[in-house]
N, C-alpha and C positions, 0 to 999 in steps of 0.2 A: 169176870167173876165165875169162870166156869169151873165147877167143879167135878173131879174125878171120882168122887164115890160113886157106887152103885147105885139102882135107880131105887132097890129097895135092900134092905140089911133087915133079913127076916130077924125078926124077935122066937125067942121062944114058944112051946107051944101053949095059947089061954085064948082070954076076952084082953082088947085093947081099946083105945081110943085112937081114931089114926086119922090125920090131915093128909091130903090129897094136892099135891102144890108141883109147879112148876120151879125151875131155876135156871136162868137164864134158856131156857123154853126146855131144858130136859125134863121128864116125867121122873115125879120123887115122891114115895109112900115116909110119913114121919107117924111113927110110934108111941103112943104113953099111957099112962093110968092118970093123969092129970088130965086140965080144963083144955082142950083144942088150943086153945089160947098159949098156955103156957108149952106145950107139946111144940108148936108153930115157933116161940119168943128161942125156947131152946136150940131149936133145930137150926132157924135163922142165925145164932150167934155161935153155935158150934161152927158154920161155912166163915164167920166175920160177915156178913150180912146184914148192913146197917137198918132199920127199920121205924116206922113211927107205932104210936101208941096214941090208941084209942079207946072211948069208954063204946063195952058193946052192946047188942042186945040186951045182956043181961048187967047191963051198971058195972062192968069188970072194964079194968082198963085191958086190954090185949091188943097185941100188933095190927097194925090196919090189914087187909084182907087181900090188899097188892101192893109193893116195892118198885123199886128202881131194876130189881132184877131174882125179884120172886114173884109170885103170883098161887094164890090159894083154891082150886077148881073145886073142892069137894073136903066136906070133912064129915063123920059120924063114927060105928065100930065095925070091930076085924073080929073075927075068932080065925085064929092061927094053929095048924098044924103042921108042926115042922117036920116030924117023923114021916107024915101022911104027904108033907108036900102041896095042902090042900088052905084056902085061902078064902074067908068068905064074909061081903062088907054087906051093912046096911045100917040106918037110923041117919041122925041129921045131928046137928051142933046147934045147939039152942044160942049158944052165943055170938056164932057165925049167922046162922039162919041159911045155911046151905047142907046139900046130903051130900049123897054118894056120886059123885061123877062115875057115871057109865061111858063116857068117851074116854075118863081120865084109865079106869079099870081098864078100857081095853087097848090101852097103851102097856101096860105093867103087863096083860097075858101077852103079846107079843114080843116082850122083853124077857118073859120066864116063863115058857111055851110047858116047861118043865113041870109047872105047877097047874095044879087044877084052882081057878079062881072065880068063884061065882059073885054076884053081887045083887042086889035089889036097891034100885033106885029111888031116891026119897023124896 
């Protein structure tokens, strides 16, 4: 189920919601103005990535938090600069009850050495 995208597909430059997740053990930043949850359900079914569903912290059904061949490290927000090239996460997913993976972030600066990425762990 390995997939060829990149490890991240910068968004333009704002405020994001952004899940922090593995596939089939690559490092993968996923993007949205939606719930983690739904950001995660999409992302998952964009690859064909089968998944269960589960009610979560917050009484929302959303994908359970690991797969047969994803895995969720880290979810909260991004503010993105794309002209600047500069990248920077913090907060936590109330639905997930996980932050910011700092082991996950320093997989992505080693893959985009190019970018300036800071982060604050949650």
């Amino acid at each position: 189920m390995a997939t060829n995208e990149p490890s991240v597909t910068w968004p333009e430059s704002g405020m994001y919601k952004v899940v922090q997740l593995l596939i089939d053990g690559k490092p993968l930043l996923a993007f949205g103005d939606t719930k983690h949850g739904d950001i995660l359900a999409n992302f998952l079914k964009k690859f064909g990535i089968d998944f269960k569903v589960l009610e979560n912290r917050l009484h929302e059904m959303s994908p359970v938090i690991a797969g047969e061949h994803y895995k969720v490290l880290g979810a909260g927000k991004a503010v993105i600069d794309a002209e600047s090239r500069k990248a920077y996460f913090w907060d936590k997913s109330a639905g997930y009850g996980v932050g910011i993976s700092e082991e996950h972030v320093n997989e992505i600066r080693k893959l985009y050495s190019d970018w300036t990425i800071k982060s604050e762990p949650s």
